[in-house]
N, C-alpha and C positions, 0 to 999 in steps of 0.2 A: 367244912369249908370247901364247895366247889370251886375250879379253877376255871374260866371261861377259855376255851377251846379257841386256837388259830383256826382261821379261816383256812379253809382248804382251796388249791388251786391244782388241776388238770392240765398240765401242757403238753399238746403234740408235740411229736418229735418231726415226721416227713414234713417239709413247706413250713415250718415253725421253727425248729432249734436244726435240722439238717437241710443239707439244700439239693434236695433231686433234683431238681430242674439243671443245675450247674452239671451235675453228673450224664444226666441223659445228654444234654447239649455236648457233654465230652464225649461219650459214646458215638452219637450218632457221626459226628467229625472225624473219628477216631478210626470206627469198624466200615462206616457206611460215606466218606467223604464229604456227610450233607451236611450242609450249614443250617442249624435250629435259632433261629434271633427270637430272643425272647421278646421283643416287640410285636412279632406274629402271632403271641399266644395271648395276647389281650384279651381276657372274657372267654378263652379256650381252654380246654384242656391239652395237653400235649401230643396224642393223639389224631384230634383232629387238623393237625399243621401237617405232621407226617406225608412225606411221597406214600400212594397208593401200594407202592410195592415196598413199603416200609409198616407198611399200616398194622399188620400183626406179630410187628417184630416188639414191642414195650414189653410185654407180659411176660417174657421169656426173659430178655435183662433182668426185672424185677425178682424173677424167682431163680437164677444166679447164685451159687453160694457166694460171699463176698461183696455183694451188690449196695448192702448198705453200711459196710465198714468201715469204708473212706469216704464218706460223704463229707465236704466242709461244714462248718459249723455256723450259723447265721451270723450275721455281723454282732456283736454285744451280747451275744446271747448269754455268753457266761458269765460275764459282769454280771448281768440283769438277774439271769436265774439265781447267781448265788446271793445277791441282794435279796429277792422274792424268798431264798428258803433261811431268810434270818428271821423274815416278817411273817408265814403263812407255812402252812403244811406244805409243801407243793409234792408232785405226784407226776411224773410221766406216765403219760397216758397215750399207749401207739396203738393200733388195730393192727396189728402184724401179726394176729392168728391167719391171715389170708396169702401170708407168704412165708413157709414153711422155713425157709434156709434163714428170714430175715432176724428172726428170736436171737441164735447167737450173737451172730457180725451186730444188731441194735444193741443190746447188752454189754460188747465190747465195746462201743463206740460210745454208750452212756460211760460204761467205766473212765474210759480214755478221757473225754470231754466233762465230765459230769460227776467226778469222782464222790461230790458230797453229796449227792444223792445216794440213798441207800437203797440196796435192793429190795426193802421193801415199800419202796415206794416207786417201785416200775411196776405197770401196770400193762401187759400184753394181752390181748381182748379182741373180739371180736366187735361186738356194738359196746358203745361208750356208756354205759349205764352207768354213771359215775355218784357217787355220794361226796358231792363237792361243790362249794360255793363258787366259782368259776373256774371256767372253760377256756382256754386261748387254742383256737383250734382254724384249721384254714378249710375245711370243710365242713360245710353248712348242715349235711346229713345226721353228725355228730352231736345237736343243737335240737334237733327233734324233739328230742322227751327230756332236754334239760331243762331245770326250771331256774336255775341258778345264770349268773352274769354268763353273757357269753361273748365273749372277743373274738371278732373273725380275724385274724392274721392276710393281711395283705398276698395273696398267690396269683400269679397270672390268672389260671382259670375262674378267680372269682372276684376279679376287676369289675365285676356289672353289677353287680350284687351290692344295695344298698339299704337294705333294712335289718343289716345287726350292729352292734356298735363295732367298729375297723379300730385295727393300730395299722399300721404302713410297717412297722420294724419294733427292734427291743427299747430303744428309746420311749418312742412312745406307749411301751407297755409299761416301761418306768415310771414316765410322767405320771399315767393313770391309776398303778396299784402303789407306787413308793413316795409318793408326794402327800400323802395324806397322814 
């Protein structure tokens, strides 16, 4: 007798379950005195808002030991995710082979935040090649070669972007995978 397998589910962590944008906008107030309104990153990346003599300063935060260990947690997220992993495999899924320091401080921050997720279902990666029936991910690049559901997660930079199916927040990720 076969067992019919849960649905597998992919969730970023950065602009998805953590909130760098809150973090950067603390930094740059903090170290550099500028005010980031995330009203100005409509359809932007954060980058592009940046003073010119700011402009090469992100990349070097980012790769920061520490940088992603206190990041707050999206609003619901926890509710939702531990709802989602009664119903469905779920799987954290970050690209953070691109920021060497980021593996620990993410790990402590899934444990901290996210304790019933098990380690083996973090998933640190390069490109998202993922064997998973959906995707909630705030970057579109991620979405490429998947052929399963894919939820764009509402992020300033990709306000413009209207041909994947959006949630705005965890609620409405609720509505769509725990209502059925």
């Amino acid at each position: 007798m076969s067992t019919k397998r849960k649905l597998r589910i992919a969730i970023d962590m950065d602009e998805v379950l953590a909130d760098t944008i809150d973090k950067f906008i603390e930094l740059y107030k903090q170290r550099h005195q500028t005010e980031i309104l995330l009203a100005d990153m409509h359809g932007k990346e954060i980058t592009e808002i940046l003073p010119p003599h700011l402009s090469s300063s992100l990349r070097p935060y980012i790769n920061e030991k520490g940088f992603f260990r206190d990041l707050k947690v999206m609003p619901d997220a926890q509710e939702v995710v531990k709802a989602l992993h009664e119903k469905y495999d779920v799987y954290i899924a970050s690209a953070a082979m691109e920021f060497a320091n980021s593996l620990e401080d993410k790990q402590a921050w899934l444990n901290e935040h996210f304790p019933f997720i098990s380690w083996t279902n973090i998933i640190f990666c390069g490109h998202k090649i993922l064997d998973v029936d959906i995707m909630i991910d705030d970057r579109t690049k991620n979405f490429v070669t998947f052929n399963g559901r894919k939820l764009l997660f509402t992020s300033p930079h990709n306000a413009l972007i209207n041909n994947f199916e959006r949630v705005n927040n965890w609620q409405e990720v609720a509505a769509k995978l725990l209502s059925t």
